[in-house]
PADREN-273003 format. One record per atom (N, C-alpha, C): residue in one letter; chain; atom name; x, y, z. Coordinates in steps of 0.02 Angstrom, whole numbers. Example, Ala and Ser with C-alpha at 12.3 -4.5 7.8 and 13.67 -1.06 7.14 Angstrom:
2
resn,chain,name,X,Y,Z
A,A,N,660,-284,390;
A,A,CA,615,-225,390;
A,A,C,660,-165,390;
S,A,N,642,-112,354;
S,A,CA,684,-53,357;
S,A,C,645,2,394;
end
This chain:
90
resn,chain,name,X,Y,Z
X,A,N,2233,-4664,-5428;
X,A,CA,2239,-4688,-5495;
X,A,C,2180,-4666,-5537;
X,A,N,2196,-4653,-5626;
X,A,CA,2137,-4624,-5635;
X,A,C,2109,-4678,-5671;
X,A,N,2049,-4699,-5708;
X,A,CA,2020,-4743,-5752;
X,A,C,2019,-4717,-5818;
X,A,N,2046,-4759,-5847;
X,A,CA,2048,-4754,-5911;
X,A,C,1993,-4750,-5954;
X,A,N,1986,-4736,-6030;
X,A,CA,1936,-4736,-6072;
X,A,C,1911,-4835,-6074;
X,A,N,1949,-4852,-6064;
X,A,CA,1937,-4930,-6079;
X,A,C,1896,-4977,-6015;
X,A,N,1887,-4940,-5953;
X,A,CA,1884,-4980,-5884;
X,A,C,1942,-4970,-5838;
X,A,N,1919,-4997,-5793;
X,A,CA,1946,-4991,-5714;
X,A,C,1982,-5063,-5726;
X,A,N,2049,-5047,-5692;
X,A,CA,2107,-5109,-5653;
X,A,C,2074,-5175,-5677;
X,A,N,2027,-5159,-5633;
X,A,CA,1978,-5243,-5614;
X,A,C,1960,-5272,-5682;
X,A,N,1923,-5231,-5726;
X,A,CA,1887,-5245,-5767;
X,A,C,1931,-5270,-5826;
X,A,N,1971,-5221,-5836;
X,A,CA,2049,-5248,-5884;
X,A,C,2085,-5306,-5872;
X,A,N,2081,-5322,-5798;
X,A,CA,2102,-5373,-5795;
X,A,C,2083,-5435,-5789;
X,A,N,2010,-5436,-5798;
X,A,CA,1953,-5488,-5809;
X,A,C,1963,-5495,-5865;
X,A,N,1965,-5438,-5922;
X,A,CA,1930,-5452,-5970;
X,A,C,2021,-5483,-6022;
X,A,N,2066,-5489,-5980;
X,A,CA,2133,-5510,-6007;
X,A,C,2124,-5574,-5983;
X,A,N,2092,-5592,-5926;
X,A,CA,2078,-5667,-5913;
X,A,C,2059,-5728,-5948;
X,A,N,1988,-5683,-5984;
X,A,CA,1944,-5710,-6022;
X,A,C,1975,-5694,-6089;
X,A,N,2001,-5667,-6097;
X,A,CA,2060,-5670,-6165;
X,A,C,2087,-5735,-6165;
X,A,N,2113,-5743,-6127;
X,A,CA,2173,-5793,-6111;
X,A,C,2140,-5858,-6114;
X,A,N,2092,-5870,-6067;
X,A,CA,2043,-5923,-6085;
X,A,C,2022,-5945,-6136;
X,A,N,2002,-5869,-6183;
X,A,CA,1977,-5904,-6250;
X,A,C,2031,-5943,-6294;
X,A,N,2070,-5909,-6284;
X,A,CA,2155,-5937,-6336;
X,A,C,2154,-5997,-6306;
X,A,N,2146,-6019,-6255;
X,A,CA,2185,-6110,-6220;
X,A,C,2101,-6123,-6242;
X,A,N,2057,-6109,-6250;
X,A,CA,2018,-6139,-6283;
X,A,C,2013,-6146,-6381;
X,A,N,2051,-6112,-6398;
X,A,CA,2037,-6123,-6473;
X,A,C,2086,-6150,-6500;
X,A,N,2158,-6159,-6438;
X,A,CA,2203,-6191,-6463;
X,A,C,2175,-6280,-6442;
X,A,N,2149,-6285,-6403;
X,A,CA,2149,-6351,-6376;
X,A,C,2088,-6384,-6433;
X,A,N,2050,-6341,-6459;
X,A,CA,2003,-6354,-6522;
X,A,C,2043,-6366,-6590;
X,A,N,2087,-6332,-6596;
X,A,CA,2119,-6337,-6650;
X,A,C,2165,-6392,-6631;
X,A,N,2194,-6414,-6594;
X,A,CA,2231,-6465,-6573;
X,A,C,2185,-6543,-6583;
X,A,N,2129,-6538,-6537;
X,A,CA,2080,-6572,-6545;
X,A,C,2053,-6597,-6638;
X,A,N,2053,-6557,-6673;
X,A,CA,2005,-6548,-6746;
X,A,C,2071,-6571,-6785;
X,A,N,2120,-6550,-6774;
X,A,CA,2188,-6583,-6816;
X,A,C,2234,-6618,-6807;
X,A,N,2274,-6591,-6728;
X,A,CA,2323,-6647,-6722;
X,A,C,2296,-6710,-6712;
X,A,N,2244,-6706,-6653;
X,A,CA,2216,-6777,-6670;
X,A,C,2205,-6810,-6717;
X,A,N,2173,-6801,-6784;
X,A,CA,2151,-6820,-6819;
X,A,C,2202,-6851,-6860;
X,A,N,2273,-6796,-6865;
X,A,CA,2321,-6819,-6904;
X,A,C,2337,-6896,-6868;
X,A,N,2348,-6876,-6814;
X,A,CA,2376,-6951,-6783;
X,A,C,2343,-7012,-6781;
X,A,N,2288,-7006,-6795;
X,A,CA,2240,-7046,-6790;
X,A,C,2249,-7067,-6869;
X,A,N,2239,-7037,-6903;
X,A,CA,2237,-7069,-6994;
X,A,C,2316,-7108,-6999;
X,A,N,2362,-7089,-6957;
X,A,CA,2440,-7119,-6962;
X,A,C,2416,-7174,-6938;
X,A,N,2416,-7183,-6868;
X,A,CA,2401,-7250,-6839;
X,A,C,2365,-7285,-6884;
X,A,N,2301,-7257,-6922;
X,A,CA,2267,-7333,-6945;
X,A,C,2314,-7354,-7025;
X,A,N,2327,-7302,-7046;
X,A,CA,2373,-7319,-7105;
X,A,C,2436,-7368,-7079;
X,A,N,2462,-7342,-7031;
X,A,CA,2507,-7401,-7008;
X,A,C,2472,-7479,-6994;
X,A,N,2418,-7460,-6975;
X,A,CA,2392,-7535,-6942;
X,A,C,2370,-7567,-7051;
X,A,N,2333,-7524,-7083;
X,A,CA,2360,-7566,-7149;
X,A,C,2398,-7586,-7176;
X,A,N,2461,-7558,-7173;
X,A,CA,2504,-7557,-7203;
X,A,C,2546,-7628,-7167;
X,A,N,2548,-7620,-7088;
X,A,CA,2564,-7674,-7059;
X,A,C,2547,-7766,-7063;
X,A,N,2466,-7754,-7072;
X,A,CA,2416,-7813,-7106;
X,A,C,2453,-7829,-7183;
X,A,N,2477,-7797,-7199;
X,A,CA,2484,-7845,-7272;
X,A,C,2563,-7849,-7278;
X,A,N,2589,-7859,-7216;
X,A,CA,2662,-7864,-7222;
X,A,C,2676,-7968,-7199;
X,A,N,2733,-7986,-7212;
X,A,CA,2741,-8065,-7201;
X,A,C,2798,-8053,-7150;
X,A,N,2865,-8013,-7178;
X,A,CA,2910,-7999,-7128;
X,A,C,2909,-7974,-7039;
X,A,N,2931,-8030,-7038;
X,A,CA,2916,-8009,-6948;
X,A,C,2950,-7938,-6927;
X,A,N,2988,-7924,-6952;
X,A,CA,3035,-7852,-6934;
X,A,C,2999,-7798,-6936;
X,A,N,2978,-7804,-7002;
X,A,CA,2943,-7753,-7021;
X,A,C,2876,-7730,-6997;
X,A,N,2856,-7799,-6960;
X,A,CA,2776,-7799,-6934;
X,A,C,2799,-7762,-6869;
X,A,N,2839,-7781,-6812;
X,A,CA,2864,-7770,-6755;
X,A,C,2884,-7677,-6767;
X,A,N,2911,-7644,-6813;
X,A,CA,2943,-7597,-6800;
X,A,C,2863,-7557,-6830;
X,A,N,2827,-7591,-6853;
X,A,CA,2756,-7534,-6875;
X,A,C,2723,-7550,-6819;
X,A,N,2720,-7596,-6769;
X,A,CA,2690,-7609,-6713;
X,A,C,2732,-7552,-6659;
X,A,N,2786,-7547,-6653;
X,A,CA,2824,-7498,-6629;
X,A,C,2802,-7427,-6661;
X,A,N,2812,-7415,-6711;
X,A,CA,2788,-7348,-6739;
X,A,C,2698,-7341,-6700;
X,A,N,2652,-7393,-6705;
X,A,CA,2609,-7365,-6686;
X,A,C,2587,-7340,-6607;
X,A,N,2635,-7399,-6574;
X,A,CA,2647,-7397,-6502;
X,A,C,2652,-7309,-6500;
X,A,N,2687,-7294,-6526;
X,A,CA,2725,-7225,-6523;
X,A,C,2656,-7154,-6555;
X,A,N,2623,-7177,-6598;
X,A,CA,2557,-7143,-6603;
X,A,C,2523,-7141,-6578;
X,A,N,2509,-7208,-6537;
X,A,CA,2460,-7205,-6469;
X,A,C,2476,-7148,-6406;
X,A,N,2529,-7154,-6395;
X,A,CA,2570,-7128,-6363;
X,A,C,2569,-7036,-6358;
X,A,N,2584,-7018,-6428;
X,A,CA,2559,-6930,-6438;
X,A,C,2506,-6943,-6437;
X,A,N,2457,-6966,-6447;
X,A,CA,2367,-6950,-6452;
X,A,C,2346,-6958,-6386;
X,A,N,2381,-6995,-6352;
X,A,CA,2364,-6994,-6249;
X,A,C,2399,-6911,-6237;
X,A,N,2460,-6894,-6256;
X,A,CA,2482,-6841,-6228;
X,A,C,2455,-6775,-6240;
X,A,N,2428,-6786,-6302;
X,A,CA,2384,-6735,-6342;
X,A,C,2324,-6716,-6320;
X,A,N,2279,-6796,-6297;
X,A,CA,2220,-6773,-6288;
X,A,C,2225,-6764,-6201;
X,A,N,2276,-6767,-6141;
X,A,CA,2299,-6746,-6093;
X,A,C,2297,-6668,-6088;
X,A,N,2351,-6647,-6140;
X,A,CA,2358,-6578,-6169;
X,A,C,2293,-6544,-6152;
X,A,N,2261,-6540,-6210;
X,A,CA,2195,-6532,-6226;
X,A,C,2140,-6526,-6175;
X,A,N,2129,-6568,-6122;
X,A,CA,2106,-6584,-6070;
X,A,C,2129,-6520,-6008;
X,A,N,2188,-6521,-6002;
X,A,CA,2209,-6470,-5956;
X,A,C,2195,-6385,-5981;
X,A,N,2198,-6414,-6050;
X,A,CA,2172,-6315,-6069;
X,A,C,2108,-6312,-6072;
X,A,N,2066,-6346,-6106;
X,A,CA,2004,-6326,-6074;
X,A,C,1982,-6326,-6002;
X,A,N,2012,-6372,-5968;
X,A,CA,1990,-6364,-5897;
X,A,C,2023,-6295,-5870;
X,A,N,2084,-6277,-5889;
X,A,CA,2116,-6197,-5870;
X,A,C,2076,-6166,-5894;
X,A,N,2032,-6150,-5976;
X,A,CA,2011,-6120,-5994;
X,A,C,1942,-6105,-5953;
X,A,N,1922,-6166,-5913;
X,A,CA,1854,-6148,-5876;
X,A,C,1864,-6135,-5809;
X,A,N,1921,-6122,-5791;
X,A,CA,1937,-6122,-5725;
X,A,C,1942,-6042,-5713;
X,A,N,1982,-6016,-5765;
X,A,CA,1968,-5917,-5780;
X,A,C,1915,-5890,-5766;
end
């Protein structure tokens, strides 16, 4: 086999590794810096919005809605967790 202008087998394929790493790292940052954040400003807006309600229905189904925000922000920051740890594992 001959070597290319770019590197040898090995080296190309390190350096596609550490490619790859960086992406599950800038996605799990960008995931981190926004989705979280979005979910996080929902939940507490719900938890206001919930405080100044009298109707029990309505309190119960924003207690439900937030149940359910808690919920993506565990799966998210799970997410998140596994790509940087993939990302350091490359």
């Amino acid at each position: 086999m001959s070597q290319s202008s770019h590197g040898t087998e090995p080296q190309q394929a390190q350096e596609l590794v550490e490619a790859e790493a960086q992406a599950r790292r800038k996605l799990a940052d960008r995931m981190h810096d926004n989705l979280q954040q979005l979910l996080s400003a929902a939940r507490m807006r719900i938890g206001l919005v919930r405080r100044q309600l009298d109707d029990p229905a309505a309190i119960e189904g924003l207690w439900a809605a937030e149940r359910l925000l808690e919920e993506a922000m565990n799966e998210s920051t799970a997410l998140i967790e596994r790509l940087r740890g993939n990302a350091r594992e490359k």
